[in-house]
N, CA, C and O atoms as a Tripos MOL2 file, in Angstrom:
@<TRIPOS>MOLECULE
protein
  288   287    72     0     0
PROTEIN
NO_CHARGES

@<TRIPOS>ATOM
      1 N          27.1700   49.0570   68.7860 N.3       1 UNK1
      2 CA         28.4720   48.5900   69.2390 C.3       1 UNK1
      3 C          28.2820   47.1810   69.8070 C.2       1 UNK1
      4 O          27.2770   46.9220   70.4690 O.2       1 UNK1
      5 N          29.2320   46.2610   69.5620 N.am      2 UNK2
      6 CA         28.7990   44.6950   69.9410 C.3       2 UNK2
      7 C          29.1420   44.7710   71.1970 C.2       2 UNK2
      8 O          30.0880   45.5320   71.3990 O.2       2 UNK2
      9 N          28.6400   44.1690   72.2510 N.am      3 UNK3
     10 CA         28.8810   43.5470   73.5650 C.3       3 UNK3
     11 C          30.3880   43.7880   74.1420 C.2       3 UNK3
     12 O          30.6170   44.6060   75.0330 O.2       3 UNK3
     13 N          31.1900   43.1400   73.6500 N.am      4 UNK4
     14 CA         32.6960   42.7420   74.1010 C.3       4 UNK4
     15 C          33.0240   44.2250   73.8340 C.2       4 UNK4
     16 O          33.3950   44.7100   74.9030 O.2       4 UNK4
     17 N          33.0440   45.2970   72.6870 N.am      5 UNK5
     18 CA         33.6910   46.7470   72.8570 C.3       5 UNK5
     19 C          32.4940   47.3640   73.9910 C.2       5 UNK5
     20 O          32.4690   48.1190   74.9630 O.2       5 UNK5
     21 N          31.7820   46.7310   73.3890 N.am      6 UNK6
     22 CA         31.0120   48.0400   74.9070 C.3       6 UNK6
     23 C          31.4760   47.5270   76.5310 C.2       6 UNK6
     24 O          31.6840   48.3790   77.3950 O.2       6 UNK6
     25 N          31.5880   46.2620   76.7820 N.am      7 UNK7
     26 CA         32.2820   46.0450   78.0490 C.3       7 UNK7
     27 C          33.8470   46.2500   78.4830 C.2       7 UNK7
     28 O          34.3480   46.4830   79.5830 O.2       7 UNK7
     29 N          34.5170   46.0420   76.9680 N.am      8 UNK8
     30 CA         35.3320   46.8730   76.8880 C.3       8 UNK8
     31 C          36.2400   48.3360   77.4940 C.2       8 UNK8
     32 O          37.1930   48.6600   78.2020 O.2       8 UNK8
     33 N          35.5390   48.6910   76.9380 N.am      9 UNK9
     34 CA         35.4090   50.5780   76.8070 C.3       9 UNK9
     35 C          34.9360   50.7110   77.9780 C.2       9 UNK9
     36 O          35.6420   51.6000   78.4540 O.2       9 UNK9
     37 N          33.8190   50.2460   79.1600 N.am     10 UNK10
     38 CA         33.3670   50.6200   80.0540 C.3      10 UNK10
     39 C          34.5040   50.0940   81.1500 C.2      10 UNK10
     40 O          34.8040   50.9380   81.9950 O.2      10 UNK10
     41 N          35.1390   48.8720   81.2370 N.am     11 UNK11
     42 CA         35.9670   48.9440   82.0250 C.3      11 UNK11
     43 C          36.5720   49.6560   81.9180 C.2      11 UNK11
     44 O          36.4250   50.4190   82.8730 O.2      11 UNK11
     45 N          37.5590   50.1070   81.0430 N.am     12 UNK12
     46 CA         38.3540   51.7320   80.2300 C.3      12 UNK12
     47 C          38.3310   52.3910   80.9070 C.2      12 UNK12
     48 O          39.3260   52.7800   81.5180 O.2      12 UNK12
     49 N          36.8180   52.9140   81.1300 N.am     13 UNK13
     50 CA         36.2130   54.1880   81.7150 C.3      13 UNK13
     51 C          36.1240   53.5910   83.4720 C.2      13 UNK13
     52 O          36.7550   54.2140   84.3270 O.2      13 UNK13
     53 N          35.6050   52.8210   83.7130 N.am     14 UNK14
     54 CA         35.4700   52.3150   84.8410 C.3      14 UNK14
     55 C          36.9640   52.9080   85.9130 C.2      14 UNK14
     56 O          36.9890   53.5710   86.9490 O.2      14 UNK14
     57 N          38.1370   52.2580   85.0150 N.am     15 UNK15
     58 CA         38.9820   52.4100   86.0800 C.3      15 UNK15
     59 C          39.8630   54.0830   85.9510 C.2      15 UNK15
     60 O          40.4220   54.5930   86.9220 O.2      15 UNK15
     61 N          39.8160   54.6930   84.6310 N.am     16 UNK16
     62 CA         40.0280   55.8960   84.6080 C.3      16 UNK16
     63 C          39.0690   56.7310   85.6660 C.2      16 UNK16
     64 O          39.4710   57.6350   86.3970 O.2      16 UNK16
     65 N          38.3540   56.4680   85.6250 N.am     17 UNK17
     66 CA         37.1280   57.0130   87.0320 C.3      17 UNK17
     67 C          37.7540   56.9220   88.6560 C.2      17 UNK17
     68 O          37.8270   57.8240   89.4910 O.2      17 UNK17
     69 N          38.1290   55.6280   88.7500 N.am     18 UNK18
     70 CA         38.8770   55.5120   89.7840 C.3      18 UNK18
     71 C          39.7870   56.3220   90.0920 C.2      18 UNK18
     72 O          39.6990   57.1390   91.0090 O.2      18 UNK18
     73 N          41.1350   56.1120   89.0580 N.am     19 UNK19
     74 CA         41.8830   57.1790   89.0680 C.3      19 UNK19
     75 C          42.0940   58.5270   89.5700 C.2      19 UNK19
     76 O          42.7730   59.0450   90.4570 O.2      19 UNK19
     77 N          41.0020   59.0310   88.4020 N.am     20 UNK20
     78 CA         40.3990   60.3580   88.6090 C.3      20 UNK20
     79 C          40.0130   60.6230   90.1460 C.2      20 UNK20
     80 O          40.6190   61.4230   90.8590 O.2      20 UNK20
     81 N          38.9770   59.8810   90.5380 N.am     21 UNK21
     82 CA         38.6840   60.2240   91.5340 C.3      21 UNK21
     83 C          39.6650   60.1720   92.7150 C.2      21 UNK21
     84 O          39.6180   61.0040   93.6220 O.2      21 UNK21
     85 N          40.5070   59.2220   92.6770 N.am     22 UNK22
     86 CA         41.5110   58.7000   93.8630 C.3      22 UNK22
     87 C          42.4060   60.5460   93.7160 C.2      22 UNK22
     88 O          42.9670   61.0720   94.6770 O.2      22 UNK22
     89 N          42.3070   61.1890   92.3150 N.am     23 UNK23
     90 CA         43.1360   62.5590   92.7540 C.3      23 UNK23
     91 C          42.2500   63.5860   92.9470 C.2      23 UNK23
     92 O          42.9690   64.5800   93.0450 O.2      23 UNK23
     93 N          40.9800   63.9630   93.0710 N.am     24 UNK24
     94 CA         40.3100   64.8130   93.4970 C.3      24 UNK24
     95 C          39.0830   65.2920   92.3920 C.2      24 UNK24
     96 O          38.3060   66.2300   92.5730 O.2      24 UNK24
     97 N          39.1160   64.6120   91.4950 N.am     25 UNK25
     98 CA         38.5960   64.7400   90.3320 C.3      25 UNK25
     99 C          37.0710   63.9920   90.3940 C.2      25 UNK25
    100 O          36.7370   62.9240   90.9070 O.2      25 UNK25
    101 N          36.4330   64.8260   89.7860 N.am     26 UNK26
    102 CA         34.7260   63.9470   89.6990 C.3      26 UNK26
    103 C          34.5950   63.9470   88.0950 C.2      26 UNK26
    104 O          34.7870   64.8140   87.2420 O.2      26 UNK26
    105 N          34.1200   62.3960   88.0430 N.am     27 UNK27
    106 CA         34.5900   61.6930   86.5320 C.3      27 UNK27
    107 C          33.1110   60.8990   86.4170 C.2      27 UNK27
    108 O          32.6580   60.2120   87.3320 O.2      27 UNK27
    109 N          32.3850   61.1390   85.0150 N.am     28 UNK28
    110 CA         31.5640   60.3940   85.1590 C.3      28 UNK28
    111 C          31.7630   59.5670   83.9260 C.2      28 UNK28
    112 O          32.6010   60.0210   83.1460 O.2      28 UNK28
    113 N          31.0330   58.1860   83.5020 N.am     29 UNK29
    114 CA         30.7310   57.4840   82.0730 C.3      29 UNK29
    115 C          29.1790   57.7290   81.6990 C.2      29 UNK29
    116 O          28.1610   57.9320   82.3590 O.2      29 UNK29
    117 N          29.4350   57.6300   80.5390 N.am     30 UNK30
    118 CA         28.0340   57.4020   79.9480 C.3      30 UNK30
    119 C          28.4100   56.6940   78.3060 C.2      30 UNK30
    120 O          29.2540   56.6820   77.4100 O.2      30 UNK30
    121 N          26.9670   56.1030   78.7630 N.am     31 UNK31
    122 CA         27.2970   55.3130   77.1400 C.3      31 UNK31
    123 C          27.1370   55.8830   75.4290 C.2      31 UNK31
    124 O          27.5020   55.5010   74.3170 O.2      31 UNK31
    125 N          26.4210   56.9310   75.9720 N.am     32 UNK32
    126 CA         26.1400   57.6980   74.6200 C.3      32 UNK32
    127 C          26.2780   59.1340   74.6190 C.2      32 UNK32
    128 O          25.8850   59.8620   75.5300 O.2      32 UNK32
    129 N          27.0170   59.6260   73.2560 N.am     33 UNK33
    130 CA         27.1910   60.8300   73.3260 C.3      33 UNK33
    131 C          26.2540   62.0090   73.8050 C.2      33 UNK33
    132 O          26.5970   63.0730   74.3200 O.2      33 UNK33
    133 N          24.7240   61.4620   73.4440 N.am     34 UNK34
    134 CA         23.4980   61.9130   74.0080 C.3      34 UNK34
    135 C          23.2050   61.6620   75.4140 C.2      34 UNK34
    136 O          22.4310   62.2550   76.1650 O.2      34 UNK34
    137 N          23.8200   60.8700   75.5810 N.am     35 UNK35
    138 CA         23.7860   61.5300   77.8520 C.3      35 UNK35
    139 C          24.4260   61.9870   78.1310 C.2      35 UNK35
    140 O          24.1300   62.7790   79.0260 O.2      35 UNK35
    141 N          25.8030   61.9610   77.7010 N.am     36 UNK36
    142 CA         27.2110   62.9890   78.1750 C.3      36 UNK36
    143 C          26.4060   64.6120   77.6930 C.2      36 UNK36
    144 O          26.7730   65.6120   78.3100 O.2      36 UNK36
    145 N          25.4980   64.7340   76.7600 N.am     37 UNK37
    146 CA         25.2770   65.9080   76.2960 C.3      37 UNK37
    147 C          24.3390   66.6250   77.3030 C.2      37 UNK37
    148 O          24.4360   67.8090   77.6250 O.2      37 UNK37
    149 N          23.2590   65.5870   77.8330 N.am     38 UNK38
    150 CA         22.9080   65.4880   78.4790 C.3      38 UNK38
    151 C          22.9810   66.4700   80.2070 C.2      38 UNK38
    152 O          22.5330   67.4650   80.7770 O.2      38 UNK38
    153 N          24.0040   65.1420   80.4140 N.am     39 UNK39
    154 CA         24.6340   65.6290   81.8330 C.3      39 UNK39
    155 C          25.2810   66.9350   81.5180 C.2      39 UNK39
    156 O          24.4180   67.8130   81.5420 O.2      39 UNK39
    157 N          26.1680   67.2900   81.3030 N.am     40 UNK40
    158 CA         26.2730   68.3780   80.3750 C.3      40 UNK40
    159 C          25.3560   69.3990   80.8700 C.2      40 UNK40
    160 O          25.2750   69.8230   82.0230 O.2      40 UNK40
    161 N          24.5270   69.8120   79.6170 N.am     41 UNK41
    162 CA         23.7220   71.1120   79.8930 C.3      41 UNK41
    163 C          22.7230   70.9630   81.5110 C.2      41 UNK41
    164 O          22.2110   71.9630   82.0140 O.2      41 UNK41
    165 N          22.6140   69.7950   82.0340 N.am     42 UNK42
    166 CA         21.9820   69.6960   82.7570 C.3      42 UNK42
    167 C          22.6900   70.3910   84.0350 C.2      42 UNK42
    168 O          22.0160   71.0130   84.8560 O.2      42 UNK42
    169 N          24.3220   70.2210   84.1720 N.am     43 UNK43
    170 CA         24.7880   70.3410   84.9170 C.3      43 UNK43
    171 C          25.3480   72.1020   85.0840 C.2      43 UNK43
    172 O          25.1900   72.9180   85.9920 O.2      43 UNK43
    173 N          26.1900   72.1970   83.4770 N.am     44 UNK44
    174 CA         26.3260   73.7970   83.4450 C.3      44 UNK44
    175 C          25.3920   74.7210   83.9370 C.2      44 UNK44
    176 O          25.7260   75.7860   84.4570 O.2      44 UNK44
    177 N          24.1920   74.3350   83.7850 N.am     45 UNK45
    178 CA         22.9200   75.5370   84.1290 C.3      45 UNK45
    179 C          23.3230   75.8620   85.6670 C.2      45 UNK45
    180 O          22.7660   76.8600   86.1260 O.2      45 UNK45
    181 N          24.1710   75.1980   86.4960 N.am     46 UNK46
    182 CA         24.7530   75.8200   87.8380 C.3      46 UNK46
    183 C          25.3850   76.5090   87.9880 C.2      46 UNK46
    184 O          25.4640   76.9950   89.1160 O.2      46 UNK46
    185 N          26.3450   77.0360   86.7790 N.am     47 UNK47
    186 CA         27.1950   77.8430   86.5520 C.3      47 UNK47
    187 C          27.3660   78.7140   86.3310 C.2      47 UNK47
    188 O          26.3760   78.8940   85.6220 O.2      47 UNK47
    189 N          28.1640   80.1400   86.3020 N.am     48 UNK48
    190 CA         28.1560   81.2270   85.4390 C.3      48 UNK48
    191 C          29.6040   81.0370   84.3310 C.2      48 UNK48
    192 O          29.6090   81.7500   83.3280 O.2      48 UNK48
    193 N          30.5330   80.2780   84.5110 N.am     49 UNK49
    194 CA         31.0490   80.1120   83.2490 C.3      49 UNK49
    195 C          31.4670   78.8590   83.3620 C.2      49 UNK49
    196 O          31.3340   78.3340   84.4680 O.2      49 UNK49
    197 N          31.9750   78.2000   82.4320 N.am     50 UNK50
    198 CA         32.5260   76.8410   82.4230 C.3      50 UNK50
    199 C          33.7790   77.1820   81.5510 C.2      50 UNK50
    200 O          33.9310   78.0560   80.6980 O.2      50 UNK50
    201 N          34.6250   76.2280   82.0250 N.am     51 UNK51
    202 CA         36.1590   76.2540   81.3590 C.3      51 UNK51
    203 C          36.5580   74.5310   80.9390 C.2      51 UNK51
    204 O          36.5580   73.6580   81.8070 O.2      51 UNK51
    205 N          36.8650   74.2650   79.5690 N.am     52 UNK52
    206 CA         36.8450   73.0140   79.2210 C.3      52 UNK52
    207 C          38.1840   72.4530   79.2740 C.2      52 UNK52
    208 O          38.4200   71.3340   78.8170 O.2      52 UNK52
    209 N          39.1710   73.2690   79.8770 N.am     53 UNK53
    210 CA         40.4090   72.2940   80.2130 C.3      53 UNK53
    211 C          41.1710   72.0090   78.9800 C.2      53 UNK53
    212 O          42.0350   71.1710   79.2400 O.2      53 UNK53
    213 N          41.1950   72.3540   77.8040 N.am     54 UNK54
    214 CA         41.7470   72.1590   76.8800 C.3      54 UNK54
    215 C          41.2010   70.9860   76.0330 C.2      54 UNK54
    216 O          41.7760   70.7630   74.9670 O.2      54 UNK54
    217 N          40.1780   70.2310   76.3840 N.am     55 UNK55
    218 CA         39.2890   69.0190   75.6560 C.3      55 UNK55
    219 C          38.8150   69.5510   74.7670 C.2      55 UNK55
    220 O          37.5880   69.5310   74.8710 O.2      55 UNK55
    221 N          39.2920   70.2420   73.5510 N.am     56 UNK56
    222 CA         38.6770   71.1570   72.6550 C.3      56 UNK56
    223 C          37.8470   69.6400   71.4520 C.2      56 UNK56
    224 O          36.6810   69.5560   71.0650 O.2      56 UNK56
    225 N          38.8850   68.8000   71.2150 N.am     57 UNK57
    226 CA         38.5940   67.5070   70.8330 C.3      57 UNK57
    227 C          37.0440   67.1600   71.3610 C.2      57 UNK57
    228 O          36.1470   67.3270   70.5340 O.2      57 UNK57
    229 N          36.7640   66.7930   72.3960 N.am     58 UNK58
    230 CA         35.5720   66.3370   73.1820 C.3      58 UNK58
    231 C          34.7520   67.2500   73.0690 C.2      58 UNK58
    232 O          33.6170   66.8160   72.8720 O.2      58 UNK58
    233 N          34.8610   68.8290   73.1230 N.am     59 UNK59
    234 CA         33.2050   70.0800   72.9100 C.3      59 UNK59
    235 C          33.3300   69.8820   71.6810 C.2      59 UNK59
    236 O          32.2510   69.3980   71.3400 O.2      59 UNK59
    237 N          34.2500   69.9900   70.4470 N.am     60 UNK60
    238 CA         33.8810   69.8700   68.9140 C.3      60 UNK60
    239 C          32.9060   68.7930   68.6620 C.2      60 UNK60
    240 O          31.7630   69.0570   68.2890 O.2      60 UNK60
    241 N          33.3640   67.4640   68.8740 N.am     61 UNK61
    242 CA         32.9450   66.0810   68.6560 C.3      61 UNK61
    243 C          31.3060   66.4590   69.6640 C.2      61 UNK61
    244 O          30.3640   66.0900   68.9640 O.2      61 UNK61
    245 N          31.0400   66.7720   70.3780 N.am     62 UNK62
    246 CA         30.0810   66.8910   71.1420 C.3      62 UNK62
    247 C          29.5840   68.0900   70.8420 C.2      62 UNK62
    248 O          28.3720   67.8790   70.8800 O.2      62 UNK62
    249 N          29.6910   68.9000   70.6440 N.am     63 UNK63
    250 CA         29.0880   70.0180   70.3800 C.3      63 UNK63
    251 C          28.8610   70.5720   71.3520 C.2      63 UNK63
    252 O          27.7280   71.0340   71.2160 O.2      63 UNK63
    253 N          29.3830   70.9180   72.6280 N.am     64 UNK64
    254 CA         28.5640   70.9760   73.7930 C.3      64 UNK64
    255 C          28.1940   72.4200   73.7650 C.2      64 UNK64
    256 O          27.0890   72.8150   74.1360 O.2      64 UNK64
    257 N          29.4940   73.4970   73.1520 N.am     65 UNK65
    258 CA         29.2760   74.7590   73.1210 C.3      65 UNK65
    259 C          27.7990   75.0280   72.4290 C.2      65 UNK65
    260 O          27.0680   75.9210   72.8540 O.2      65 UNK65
    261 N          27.4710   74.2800   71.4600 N.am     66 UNK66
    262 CA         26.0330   74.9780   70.5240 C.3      66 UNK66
    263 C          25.4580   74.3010   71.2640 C.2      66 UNK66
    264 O          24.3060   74.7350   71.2680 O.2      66 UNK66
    265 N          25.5370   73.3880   71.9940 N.am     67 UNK67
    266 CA         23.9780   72.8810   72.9330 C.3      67 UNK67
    267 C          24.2770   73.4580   74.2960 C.2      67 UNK67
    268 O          23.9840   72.6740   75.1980 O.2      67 UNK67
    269 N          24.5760   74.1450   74.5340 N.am     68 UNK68
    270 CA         24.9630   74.7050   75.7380 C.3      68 UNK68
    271 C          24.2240   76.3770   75.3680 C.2      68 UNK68
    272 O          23.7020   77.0150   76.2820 O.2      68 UNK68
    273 N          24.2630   76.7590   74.3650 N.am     69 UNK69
    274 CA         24.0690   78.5080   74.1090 C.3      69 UNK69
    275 C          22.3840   77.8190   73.4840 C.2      69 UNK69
    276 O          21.6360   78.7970   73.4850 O.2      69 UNK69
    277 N          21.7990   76.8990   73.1200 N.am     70 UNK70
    278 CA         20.6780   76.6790   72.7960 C.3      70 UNK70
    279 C          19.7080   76.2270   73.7040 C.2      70 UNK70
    280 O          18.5340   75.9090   73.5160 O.2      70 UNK70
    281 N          20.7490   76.2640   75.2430 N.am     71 UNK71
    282 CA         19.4080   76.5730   76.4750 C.3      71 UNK71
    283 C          18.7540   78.2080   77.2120 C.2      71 UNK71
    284 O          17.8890   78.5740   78.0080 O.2      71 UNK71
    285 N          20.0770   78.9400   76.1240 N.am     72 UNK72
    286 CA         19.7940   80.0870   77.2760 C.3      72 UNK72
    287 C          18.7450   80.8910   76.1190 C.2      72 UNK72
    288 O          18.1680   81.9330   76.4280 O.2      72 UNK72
@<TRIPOS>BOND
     1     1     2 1
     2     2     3 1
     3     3     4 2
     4     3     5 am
     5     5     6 1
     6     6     7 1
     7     7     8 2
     8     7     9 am
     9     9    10 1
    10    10    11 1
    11    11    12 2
    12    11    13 am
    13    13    14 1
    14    14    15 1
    15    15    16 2
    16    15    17 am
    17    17    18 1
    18    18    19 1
    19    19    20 2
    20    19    21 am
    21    21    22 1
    22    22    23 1
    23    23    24 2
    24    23    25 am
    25    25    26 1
    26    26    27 1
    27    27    28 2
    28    27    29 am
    29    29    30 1
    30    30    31 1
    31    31    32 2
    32    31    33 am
    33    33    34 1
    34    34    35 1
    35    35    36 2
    36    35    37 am
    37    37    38 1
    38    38    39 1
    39    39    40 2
    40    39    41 am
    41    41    42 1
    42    42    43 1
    43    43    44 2
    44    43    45 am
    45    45    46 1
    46    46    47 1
    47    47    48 2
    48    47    49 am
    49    49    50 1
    50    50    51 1
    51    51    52 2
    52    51    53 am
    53    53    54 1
    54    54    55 1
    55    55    56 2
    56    55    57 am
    57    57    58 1
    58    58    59 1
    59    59    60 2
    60    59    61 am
    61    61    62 1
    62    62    63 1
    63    63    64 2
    64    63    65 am
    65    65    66 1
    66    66    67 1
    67    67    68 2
    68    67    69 am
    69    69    70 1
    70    70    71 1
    71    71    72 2
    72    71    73 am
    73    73    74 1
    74    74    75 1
    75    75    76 2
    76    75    77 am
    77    77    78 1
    78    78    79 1
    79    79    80 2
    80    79    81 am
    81    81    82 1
    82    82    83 1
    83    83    84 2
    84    83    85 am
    85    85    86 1
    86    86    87 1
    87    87    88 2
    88    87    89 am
    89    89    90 1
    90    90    91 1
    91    91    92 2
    92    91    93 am
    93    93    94 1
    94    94    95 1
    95    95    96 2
    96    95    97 am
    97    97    98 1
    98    98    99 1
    99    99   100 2
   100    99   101 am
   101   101   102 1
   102   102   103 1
   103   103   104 2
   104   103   105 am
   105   105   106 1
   106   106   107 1
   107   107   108 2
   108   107   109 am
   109   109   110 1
   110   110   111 1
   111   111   112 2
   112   111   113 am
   113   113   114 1
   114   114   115 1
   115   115   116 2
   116   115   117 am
   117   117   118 1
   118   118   119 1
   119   119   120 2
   120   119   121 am
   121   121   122 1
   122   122   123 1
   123   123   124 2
   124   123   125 am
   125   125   126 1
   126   126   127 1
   127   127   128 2
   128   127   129 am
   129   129   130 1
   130   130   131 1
   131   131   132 2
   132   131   133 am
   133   133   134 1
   134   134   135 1
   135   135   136 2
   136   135   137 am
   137   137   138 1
   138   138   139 1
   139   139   140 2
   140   139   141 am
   141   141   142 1
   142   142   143 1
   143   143   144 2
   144   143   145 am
   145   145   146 1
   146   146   147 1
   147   147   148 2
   148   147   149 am
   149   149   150 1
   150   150   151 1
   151   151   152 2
   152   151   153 am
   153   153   154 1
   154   154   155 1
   155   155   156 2
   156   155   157 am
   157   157   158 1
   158   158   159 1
   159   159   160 2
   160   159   161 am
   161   161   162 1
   162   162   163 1
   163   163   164 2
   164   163   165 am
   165   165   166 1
   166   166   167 1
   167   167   168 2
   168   167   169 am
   169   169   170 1
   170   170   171 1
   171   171   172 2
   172   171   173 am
   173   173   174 1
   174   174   175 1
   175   175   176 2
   176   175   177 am
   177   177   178 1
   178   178   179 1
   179   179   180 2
   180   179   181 am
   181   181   182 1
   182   182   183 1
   183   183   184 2
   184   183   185 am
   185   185   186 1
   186   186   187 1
   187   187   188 2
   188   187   189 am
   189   189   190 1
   190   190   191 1
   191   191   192 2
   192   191   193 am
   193   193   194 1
   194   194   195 1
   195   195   196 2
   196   195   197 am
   197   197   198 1
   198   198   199 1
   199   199   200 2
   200   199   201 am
   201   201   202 1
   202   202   203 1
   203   203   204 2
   204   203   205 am
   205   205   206 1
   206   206   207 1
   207   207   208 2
   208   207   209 am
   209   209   210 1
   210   210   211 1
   211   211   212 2
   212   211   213 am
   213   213   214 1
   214   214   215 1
   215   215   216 2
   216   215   217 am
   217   217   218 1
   218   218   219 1
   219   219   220 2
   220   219   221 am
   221   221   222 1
   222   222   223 1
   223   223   224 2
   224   223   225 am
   225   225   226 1
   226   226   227 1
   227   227   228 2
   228   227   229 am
   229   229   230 1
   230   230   231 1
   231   231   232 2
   232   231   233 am
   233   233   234 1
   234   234   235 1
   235   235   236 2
   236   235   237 am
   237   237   238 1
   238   238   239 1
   239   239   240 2
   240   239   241 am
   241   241   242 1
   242   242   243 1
   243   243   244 2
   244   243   245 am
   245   245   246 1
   246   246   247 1
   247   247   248 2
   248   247   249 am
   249   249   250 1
   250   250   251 1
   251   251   252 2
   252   251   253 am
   253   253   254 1
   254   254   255 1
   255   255   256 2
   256   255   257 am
   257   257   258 1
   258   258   259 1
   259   259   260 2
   260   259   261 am
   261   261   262 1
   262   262   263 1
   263   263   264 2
   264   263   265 am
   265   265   266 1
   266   266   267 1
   267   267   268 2
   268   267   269 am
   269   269   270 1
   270   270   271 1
   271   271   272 2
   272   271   273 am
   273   273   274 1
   274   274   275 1
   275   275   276 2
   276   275   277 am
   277   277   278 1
   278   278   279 1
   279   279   280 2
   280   279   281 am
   281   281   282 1
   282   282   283 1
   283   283   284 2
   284   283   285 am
   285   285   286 1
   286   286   287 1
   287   287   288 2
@<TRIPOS>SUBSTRUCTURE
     1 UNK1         2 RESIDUE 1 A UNK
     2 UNK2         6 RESIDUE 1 A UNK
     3 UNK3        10 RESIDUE 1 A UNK
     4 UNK4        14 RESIDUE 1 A UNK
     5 UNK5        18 RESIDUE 1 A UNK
     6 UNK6        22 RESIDUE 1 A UNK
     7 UNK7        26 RESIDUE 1 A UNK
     8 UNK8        30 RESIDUE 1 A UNK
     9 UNK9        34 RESIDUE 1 A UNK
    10 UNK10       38 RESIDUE 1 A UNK
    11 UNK11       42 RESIDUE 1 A UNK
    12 UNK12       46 RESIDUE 1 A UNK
    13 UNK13       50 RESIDUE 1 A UNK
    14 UNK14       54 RESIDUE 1 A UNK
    15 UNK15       58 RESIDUE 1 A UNK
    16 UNK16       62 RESIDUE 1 A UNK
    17 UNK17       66 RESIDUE 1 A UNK
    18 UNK18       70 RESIDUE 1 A UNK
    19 UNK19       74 RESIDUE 1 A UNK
    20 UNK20       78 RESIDUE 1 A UNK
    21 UNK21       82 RESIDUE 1 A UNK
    22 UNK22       86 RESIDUE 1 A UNK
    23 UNK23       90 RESIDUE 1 A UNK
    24 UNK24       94 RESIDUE 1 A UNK
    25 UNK25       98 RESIDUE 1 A UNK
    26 UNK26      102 RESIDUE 1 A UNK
    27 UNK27      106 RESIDUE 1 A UNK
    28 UNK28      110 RESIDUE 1 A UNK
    29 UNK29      114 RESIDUE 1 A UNK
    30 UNK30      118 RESIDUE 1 A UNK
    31 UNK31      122 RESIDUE 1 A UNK
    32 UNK32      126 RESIDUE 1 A UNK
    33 UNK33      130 RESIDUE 1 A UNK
    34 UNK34      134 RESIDUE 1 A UNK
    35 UNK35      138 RESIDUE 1 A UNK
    36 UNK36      142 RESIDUE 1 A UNK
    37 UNK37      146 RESIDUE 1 A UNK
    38 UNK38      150 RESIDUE 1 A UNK
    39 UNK39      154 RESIDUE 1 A UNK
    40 UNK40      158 RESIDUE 1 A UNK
    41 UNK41      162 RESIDUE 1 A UNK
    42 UNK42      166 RESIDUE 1 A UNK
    43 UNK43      170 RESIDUE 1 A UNK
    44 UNK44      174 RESIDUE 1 A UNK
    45 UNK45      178 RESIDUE 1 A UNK
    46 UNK46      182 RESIDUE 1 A UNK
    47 UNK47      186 RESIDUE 1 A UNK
    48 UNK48      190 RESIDUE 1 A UNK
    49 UNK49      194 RESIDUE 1 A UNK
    50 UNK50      198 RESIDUE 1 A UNK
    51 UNK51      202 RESIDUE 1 A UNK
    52 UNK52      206 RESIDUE 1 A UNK
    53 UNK53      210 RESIDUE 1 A UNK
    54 UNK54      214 RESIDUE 1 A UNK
    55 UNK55      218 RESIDUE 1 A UNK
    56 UNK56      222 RESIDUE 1 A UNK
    57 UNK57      226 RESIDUE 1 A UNK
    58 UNK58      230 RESIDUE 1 A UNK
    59 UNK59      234 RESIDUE 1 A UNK
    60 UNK60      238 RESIDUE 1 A UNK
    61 UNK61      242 RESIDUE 1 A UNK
    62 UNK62      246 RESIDUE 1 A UNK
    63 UNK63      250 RESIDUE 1 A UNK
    64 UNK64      254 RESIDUE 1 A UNK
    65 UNK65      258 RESIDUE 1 A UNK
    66 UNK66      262 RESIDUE 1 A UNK
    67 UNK67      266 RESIDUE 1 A UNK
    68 UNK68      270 RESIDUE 1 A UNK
    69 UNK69      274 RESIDUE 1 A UNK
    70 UNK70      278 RESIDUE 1 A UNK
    71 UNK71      282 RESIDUE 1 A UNK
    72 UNK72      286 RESIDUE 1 A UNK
């Protein structure tokens, strides 16, 4: 991705973060689908279930469900 979309997109995210957070929400960025996947399984393993809010778009595209059942 060239420079200008990646600074782009991170302000994007930058101030949607804000947002988020200003309503009670914990919002993170990452630059690659492989750290969001990342943070992710790293983070579920605290859990006993997770609920995706209707982002069915974002676990498809990510896969998070099959990398999520390929830690246990």
């Amino acid at each position: 991705m060239d420079e200008i979309k990646k600074w782009f997109y991170e302000k994007l995210a930058n101030k949607a973060i804000e947002s988020l957070t200003k309503n009670g929400f914990k919002a993170v960025y990452f630059e690659s689908k492989e750290e969001a996947i990342k943070h992710f399984i790293q983070t579920a393993t605290n859990y006993d279930s997770i609920g995706f809010g209707g982002s069915i778009t974002v676990v498809k595209e990510l896969r998070l469900v099959d990398e999520a059942k390929k830690t246990k």
